[in-house]
C-alpha positions in Angstrom: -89.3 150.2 80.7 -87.9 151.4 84.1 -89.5 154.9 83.8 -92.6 153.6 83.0 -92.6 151.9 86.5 -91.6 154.1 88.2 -94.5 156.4 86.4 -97.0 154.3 87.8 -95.2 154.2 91.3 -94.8 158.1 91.3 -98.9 158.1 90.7 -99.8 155.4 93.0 -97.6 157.4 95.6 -100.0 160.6 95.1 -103.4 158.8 95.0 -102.3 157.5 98.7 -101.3 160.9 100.0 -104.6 162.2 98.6 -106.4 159.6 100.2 -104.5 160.3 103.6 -104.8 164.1 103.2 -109.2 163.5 102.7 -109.2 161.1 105.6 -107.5 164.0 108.1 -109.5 166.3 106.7 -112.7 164.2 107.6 -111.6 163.3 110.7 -110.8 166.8 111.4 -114.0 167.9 110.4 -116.4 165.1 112.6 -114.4 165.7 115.8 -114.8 169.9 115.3 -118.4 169.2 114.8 -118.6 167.3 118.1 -116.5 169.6 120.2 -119.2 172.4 118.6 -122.1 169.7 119.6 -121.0 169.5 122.8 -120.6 173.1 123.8 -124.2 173.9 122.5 -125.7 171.0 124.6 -123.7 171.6 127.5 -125.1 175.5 127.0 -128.8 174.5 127.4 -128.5 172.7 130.6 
């Protein structure tokens, strides 16, 4: 009974760190798109 437990902890453990590794990536992702946003509008002033 104990390795199924642990079975279900070991994939509860991974959908987290997926979840974690998605969220950086997102984040990531919106803040380079601002940094790009912002160099073309400061370009047209």
């Amino acid at each position: 009974m104990n390795i199924g437990r642990a079975k279900i902890i070991a994939i509860i453990t991974g959908f987290i760190s997926i979840a974690i590794c998605i969220a950086y990536l997102l984040l990531i992702t919106i803040f380079d798109f601002r940094t790009i946003l912002n160099d073309h509008l400061s370009n047209i002033t």
